[in-house]
C-alpha positions as CSV (number, residue, x, y, z in Angstrom):
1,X,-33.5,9.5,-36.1
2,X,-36.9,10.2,-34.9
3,X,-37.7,12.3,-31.5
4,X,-39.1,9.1,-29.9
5,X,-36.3,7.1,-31.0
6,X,-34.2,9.3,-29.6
7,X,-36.0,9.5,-26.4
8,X,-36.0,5.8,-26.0
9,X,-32.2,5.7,-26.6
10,X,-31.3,8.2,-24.3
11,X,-33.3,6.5,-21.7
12,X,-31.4,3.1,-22.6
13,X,-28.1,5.3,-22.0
14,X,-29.4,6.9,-19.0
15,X,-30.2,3.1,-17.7
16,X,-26.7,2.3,-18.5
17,X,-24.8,4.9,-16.9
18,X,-27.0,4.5,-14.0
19,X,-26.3,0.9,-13.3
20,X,-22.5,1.6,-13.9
21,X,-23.0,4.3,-12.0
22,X,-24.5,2.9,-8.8
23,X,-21.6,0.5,-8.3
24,X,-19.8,3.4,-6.9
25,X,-22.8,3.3,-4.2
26,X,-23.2,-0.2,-4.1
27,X,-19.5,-1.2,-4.1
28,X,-19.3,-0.9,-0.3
29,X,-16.9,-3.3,1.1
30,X,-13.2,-3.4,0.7
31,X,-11.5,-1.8,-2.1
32,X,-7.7,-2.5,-2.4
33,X,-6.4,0.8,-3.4
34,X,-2.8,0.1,-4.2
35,X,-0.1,-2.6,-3.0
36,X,3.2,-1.2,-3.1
37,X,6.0,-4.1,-3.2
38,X,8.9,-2.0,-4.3
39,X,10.5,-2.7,-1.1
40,X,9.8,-6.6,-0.4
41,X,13.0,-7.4,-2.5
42,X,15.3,-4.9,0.3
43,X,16.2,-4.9,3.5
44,X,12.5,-4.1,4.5
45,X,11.2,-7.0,3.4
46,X,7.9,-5.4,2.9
47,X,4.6,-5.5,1.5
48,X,2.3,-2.3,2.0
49,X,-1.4,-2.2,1.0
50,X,-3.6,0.6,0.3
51,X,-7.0,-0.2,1.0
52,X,-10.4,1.3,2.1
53,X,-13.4,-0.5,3.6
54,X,-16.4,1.9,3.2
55,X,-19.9,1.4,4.5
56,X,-22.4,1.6,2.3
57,X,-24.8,4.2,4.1
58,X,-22.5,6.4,5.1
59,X,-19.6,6.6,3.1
60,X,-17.3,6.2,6.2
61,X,-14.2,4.3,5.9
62,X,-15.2,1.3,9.0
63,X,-12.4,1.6,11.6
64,X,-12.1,-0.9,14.8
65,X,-8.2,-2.8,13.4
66,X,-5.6,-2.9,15.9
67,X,-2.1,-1.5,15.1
68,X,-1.2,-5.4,15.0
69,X,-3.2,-6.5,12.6
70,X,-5.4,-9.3,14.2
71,X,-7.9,-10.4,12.2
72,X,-6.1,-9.9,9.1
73,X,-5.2,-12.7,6.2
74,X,-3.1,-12.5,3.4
75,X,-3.4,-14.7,0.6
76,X,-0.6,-15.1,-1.8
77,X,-2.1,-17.4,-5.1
78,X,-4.6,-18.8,-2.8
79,X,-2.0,-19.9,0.4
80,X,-2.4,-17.6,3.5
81,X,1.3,-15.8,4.3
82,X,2.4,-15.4,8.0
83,X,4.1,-12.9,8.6
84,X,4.5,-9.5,11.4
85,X,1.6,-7.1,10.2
86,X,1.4,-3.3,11.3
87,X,-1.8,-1.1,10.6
88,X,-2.2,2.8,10.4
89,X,-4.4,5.0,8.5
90,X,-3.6,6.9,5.2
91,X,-2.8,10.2,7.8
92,X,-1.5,8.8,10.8
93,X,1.2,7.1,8.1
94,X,2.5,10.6,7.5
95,X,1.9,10.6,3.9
96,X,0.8,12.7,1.1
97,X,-1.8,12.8,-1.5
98,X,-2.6,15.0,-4.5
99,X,-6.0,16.3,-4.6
100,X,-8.1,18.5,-7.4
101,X,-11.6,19.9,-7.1
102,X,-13.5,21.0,-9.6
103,X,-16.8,23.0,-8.3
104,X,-19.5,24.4,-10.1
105,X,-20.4,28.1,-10.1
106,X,-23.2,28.1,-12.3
107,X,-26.6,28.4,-11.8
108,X,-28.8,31.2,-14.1
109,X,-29.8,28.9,-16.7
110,X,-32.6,27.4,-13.5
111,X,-33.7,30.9,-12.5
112,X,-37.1,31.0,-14.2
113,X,-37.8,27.4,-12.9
114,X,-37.2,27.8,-9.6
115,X,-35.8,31.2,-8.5
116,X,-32.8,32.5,-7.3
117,X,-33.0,31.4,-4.1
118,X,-32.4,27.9,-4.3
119,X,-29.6,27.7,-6.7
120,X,-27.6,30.6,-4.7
121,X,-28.2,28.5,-1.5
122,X,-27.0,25.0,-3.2
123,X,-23.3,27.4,-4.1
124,X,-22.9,27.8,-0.5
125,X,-22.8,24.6,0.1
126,X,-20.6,24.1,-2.6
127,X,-18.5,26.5,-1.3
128,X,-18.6,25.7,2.7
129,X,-18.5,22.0,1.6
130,X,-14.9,22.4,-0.2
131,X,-13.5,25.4,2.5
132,X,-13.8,22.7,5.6
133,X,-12.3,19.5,3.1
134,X,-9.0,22.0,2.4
135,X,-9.2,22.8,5.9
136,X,-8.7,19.1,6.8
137,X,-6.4,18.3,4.4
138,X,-2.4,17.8,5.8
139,X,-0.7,20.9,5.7
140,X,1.9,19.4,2.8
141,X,-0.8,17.7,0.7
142,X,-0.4,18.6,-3.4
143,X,-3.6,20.8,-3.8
144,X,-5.4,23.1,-6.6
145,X,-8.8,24.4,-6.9
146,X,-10.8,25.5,-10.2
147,X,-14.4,26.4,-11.2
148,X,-16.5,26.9,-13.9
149,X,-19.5,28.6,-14.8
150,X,-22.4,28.5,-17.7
151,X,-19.4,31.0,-19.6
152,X,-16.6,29.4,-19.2
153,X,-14.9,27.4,-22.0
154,X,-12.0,26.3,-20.3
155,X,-12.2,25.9,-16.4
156,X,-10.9,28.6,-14.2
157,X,-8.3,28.1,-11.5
158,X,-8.7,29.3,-8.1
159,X,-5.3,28.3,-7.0
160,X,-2.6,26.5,-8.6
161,X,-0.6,23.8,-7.6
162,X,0.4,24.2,-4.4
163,X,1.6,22.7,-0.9
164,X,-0.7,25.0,0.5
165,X,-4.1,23.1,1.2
166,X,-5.4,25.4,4.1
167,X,-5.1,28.6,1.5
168,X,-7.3,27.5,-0.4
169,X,-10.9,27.9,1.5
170,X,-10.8,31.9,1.5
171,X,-10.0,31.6,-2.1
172,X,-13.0,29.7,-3.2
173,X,-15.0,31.8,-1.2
174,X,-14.3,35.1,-2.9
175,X,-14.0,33.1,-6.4
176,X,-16.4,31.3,-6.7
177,X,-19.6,33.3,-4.9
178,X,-18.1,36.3,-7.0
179,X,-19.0,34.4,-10.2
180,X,-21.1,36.1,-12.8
181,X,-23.4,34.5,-15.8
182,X,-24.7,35.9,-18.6
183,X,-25.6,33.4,-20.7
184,X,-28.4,30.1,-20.4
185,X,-26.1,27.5,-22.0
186,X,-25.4,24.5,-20.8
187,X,-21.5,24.2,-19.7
188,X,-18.8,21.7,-20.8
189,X,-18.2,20.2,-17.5
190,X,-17.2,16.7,-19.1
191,X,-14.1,19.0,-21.2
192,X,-13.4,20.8,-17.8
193,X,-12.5,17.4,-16.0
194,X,-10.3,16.2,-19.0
195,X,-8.5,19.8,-18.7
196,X,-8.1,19.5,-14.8
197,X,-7.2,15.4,-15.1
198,X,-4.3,16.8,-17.7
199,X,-3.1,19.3,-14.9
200,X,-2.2,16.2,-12.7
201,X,0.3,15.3,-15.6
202,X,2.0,18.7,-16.0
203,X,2.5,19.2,-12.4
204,X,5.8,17.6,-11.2
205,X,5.4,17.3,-8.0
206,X,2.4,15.1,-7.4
207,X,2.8,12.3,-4.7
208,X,1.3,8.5,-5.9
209,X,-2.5,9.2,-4.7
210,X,-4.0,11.2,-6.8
211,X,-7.5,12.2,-6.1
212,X,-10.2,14.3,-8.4
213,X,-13.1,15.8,-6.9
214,X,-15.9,17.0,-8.6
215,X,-19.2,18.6,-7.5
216,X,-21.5,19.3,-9.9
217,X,-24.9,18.9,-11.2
218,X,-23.9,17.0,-14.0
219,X,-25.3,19.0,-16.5
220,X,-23.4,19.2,-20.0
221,X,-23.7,20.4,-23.3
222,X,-22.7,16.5,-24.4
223,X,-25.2,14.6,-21.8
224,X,-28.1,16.8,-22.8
225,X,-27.7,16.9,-26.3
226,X,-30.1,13.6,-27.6
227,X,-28.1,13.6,-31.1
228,X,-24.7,13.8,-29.9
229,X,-24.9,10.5,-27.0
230,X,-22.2,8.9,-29.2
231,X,-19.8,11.6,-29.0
232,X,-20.8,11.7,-24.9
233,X,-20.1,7.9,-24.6
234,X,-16.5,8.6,-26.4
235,X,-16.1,11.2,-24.3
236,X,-16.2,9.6,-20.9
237,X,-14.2,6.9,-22.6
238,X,-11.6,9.1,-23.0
239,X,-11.4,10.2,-19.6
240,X,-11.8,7.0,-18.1
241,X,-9.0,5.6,-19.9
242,X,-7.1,9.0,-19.3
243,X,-7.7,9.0,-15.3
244,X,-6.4,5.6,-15.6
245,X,-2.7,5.9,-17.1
246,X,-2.3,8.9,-14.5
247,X,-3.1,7.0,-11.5
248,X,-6.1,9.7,-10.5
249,X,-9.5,8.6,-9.2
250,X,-12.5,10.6,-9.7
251,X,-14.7,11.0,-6.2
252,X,-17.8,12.8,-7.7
253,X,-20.7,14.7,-5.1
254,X,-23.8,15.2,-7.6
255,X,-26.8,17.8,-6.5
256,X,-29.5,17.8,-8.8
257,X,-31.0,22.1,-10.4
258,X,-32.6,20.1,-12.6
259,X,-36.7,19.0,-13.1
260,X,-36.9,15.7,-11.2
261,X,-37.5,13.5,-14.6
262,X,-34.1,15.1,-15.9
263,X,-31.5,14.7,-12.5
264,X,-31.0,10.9,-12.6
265,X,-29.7,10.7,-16.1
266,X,-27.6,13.9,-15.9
267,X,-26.1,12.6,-12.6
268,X,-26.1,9.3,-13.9
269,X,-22.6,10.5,-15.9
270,X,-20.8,11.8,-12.3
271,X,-21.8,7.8,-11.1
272,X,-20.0,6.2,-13.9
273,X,-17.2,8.2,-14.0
274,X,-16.5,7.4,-10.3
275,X,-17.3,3.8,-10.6
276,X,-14.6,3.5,-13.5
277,X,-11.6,5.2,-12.2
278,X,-12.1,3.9,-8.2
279,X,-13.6,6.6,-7.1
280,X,-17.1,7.0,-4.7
281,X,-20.0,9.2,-5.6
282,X,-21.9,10.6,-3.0
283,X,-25.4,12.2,-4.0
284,X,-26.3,15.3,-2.1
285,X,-30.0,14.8,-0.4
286,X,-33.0,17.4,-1.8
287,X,-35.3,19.2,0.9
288,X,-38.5,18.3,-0.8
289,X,-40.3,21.3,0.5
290,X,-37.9,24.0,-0.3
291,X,-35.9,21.8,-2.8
292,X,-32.7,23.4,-1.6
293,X,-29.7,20.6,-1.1
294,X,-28.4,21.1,2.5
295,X,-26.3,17.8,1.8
296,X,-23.3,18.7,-0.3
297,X,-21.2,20.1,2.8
298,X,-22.1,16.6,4.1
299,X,-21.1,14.9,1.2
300,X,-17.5,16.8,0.7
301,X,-16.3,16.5,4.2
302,X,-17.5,13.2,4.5
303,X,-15.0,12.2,1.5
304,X,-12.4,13.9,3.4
305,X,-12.7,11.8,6.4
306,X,-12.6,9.0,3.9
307,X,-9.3,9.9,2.3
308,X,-7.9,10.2,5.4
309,X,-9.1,6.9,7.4
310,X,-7.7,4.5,4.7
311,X,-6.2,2.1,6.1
312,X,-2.4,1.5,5.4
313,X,-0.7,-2.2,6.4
314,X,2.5,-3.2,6.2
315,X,3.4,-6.4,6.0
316,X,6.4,-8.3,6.7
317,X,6.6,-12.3,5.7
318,X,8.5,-14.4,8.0
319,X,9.3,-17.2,5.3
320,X,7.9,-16.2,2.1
321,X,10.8,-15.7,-0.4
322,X,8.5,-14.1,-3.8
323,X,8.1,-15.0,-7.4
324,X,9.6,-13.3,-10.1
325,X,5.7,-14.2,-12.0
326,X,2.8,-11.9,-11.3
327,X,0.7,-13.4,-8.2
328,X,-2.7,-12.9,-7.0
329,X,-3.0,-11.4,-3.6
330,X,-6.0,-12.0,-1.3
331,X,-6.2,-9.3,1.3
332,X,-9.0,-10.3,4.0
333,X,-10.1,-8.1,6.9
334,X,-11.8,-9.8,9.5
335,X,-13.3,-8.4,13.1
336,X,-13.8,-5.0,11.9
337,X,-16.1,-2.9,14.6
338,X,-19.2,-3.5,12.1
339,X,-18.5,-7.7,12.5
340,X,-18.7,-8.1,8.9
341,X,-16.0,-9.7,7.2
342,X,-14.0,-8.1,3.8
343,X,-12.3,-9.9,1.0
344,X,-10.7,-9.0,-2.0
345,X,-8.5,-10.3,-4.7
346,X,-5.8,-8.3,-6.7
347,X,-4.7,-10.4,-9.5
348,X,-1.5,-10.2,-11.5
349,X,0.4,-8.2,-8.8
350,X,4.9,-8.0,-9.3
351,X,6.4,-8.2,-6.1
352,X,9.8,-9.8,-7.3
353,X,11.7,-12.7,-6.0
354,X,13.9,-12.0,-2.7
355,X,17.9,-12.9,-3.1
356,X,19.3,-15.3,-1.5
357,X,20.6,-13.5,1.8
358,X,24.2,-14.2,1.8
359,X,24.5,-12.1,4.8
360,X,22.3,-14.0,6.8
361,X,23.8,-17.7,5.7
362,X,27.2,-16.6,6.7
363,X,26.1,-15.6,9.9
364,X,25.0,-18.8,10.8
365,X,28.1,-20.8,9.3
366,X,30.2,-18.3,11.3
367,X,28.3,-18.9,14.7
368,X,28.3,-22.8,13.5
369,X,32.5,-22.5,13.0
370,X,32.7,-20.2,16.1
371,X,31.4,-22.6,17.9
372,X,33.5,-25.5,16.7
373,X,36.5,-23.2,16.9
374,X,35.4,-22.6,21.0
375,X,34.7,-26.7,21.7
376,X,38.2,-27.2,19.7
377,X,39.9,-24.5,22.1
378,X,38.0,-26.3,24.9
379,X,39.3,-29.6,24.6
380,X,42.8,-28.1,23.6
381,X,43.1,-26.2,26.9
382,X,41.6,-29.3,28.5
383,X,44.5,-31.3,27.2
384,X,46.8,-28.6,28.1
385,X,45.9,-28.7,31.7
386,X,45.6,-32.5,31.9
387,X,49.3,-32.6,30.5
388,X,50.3,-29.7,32.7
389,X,49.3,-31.6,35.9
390,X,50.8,-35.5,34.5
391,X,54.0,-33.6,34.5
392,X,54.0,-31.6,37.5
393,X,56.3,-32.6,40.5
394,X,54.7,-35.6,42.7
395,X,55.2,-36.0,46.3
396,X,58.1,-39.1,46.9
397,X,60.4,-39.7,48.7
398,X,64.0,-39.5,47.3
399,X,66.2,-42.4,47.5
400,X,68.9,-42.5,49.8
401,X,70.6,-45.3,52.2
402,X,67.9,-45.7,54.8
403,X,69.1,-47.2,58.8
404,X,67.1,-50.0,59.9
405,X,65.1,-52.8,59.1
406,X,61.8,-51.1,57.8
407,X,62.7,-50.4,54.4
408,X,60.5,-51.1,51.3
409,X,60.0,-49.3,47.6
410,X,57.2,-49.2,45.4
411,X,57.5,-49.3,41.9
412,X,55.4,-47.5,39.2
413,X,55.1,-49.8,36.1
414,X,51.8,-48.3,34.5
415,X,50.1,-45.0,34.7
416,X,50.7,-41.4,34.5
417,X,53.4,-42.0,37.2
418,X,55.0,-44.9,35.3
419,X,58.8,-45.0,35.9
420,X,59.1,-43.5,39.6
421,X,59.8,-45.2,42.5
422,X,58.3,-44.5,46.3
423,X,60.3,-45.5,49.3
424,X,58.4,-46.9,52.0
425,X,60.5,-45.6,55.4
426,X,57.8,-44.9,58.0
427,X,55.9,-47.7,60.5
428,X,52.6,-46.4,58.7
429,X,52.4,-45.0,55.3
430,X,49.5,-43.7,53.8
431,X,48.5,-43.3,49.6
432,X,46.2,-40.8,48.4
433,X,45.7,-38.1,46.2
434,X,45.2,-35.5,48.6
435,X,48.2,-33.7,50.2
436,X,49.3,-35.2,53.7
437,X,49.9,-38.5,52.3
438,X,53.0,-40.2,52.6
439,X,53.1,-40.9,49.3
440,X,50.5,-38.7,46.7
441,X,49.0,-40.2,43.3
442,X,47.1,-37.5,42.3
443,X,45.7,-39.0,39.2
444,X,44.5,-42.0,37.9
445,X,41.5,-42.8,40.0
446,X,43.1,-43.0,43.3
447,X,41.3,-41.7,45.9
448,X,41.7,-39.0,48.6
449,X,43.1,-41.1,51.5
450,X,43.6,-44.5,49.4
451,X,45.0,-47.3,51.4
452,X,48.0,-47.5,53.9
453,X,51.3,-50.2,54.7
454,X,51.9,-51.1,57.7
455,X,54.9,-52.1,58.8
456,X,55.6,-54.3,61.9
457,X,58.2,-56.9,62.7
458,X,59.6,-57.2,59.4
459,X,55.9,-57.7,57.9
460,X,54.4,-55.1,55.1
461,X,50.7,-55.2,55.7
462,X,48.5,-53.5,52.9
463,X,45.1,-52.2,53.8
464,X,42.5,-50.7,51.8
465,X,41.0,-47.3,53.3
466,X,37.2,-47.9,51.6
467,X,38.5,-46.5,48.4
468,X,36.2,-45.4,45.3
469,X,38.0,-48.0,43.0
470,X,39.5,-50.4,45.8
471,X,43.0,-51.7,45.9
472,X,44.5,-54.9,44.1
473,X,47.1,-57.4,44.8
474,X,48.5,-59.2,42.2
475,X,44.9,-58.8,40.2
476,X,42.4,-59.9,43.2
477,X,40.6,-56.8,45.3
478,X,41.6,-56.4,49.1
479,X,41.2,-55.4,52.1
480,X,43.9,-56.2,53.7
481,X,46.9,-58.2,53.3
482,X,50.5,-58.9,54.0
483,X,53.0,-58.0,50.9
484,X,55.6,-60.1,49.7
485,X,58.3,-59.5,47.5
486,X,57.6,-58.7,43.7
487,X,53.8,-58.4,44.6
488,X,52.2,-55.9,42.1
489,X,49.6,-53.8,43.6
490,X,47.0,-51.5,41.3
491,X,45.3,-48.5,43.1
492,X,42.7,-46.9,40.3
493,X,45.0,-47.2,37.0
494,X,48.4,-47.4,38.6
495,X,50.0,-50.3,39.2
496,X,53.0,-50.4,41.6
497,X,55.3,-53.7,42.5
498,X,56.1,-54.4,45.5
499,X,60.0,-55.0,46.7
500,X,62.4,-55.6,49.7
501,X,65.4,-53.3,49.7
């Protein structure tokens, strides 16, 4: 292969990487993260997703979502969900993350370009950059630090895996800035990532979120290196596909020591590698003048802030029972404080069916059966007291020999007093249901002061009192009239007959 043919391919590959790369800058919008349905099929009933909405200037994950939710959809193979929703961030959720840096401490090859000055002043940005994103990690995040330099054939650690996020700045500090080079090589920074991506794996603590940070300035012994492209491309395969089955993402910050011509293609690498595993790249800005990047502190604490602001939000359906098939899920963030709206689709997601909740089903037959059982116990203590008071004792008069000529007897022939007989012994004698009566029906529609008898001169005059259900002789309604023998008189539903002693 000629030298112009292989300039022109490495300016193809360059091309390539770069507009792989730039999706990690231009992907700005909503990014789903992870969706965690383990416990949808439990007594949770819940659906938790993982997602960060960055703007594309800034880097910033956009905040403005209430804790409620408004303004959120989710779409379940195309059909919006209700359900209660509940939004926090990444940090305010109380969990945990695993996080790697990788920083690089080399800078002697650029001397006779450009001095010592600016590359010694881009390492302490390096190094202040990665001091305040430990700093602002949570005191229990998974953390470990490493650096290489131009010497190094294996990256160095600066601090194993640890729980200990905030000991980590005065480490890097006295590691890194105390790094020595003797040699004008160009590293293997594309070997160091695959060795610090394999640490995530031997380490057996590490929560789900796994994050990789590298800052470099994407120089390589692979990427520069015209006749050995193919063995770069593999290379980034490799890791790709490696970052992958782990679960890390790669968040790359890339400052250019590099001639002008040369920094986009070498940084075009970090792009790609962030684009393909989830990750953001952020791209330290150059001082023209003095060509020293003041950016990269910027750049690192501005993906901490990031980390830490995604949003986490639970979500509970009211009706939706699952599939046991792989859905799509819609997630769709609306009202956001920059009033654009997010969508974005995550195909093929498990969330399982929910069982058929027993629990809940006999709850309601048992409220349905207590509640028959409580109308039956009505109606049988209904009928208890309605039987109670037919039988209790009923005002009459008992039958004896009676003096004189007023005498008279009612007979009861139907109704809840069927069988007794009332003797009529006074000149006036009153029928009612109330107490005081001279003689007391208190059932059977018969009101509280009924109708009275009258007895003068060997007469028996019946006289309805304005009763409720008026007063019957011998079927017709009266108001008053003179008795005779036999006569059967009906007051509500009892029915009495009339006799002479």
């Amino acid at each position: 292969m000629t030298l112009h043919v292989r300039a022109i391919f490495a300016v193809a590959l360059a091309t390539g990487l770069l507009s792989l790369g730039s999706l990690g800058v231009a992907r700005a919008g909503l990014e789903i993260d992870y969706i965690d349905a383990d416990n949808f099929k439990g007594e949770k009933n819940e659906i938790v997703f993982y997602a960060d909405i960055i703007n594309d200037t800034t880097g910033l994950v956009v905040r403005g979502q209430d804790e409620k939710g408004e303004g959120i959809k989710i779409l379940i193979d195309g059909e919006e969900i209700a359900g209660e929703k509940r939004v926090t961030t990444f940090k305010e959720s109380g969990q945990l993350m695993s996080v790697a840096a990788l920083i690089a401490a080399h800078y002697s090859y650029a001397d006779e370009a450009i001095g010592n000055e600016y590359p010694k002043s881009v390492l302490d940005e390096v190094t202040k950059g990665f001091s305040e994103f430990f700093s602002a990690l949570s005191d229990q995040d998974r953390v470990s630090a490493w650096y290489y330099t131009e010497a190094t054939r294996k990256p160095l650690r600066v601090s194993a895996w640890s729980n200990s996020p905030k000991s980590i700045p005065g480490r890097i500090e006295s590691i890194v800035q105390g790094a020595k080079e003797e040699t004008t090589s160009r590293p293997s920074l594309y070997s160091h990532i695959s060795t610090v991506l394999e640490s995530f794996g031997e380490d057996t603590e590490q929560p789900r979120r796994k994050v990789l940070i590298v800052a470099s300035d994407g120089v390589d012994i692979l990427a520069g290196d015209l006749n050995r492209q193919d063995a770069f491309q593999k290379k980034m395969d490799e890791i790709v596909e490696r970052a992958t089955t782990l679960g890390v993402k790669i968040y790359t910050v890339g400052f250019s020591l590099a001639k002008d011509s040369d920094s986009e293609r070498l940084l075009g690498g970090l792009q790609t590698l962030a684009s393909r595993t989830g990750g953001v790249y952020r791209k330290a800005e150059r001082n023209d003048t003095t060509r020293i990047n003041l950016g990269v502190a910027d750049a690192l604490k501005t993906l901490a802030d990031e980390l830490h602001n995604q949003y986490v939000i639970s979500f509970k359906p009211t009706e939706y029972r699952g599939s046991e098939k792989a859905v799509d899920i819609t997630l769709n963030i609306d009202g956001t404080k920059d009033k654009v709206s997010y969508t974005r689709k995550k195909e093929g997601v498990k969330i399982g069916e929910r069982p058929t909740d027993w629990g809940a089903i006999l709850k309601i037959v048992g409220i349905i059966a207590g509640s028959l059982l409580g109308l039956f116990l009505l109606v049988f203590l209904f009928k208890k007291i309605m039987k109670a008071r037919r039988n209790r004792p009923v005002a009459t008069y008992a039958e004896e020999e009676f003096a004189g000529p007023y005498k008279g007897r009612l007979m009861a022939t139907e109704g809840v007093y069927a069988g007794q007989e009332f003797y009529i012994i006074e000149d006036v004698t009153t029928i009612g249901s109330l107490a005081g009566n001279s003689i007391i029906l208190a059932e059977g529609g018969v009101s509280k002061r009924h109708a009275g008898i009258k007895v003068e001169d060997m007469r028996f005059e019946l006289a309805d009192f304005g009763s409720t259900n008026g007063t019957h002789v011998n079927g017709a309604k009266i108001t008053k009239q003179f008795l005779r023998d036999g006569d059967e008189i009906r007051l509500g539903d009892n029915k009495l007959r009339f006799t002479l002693k």
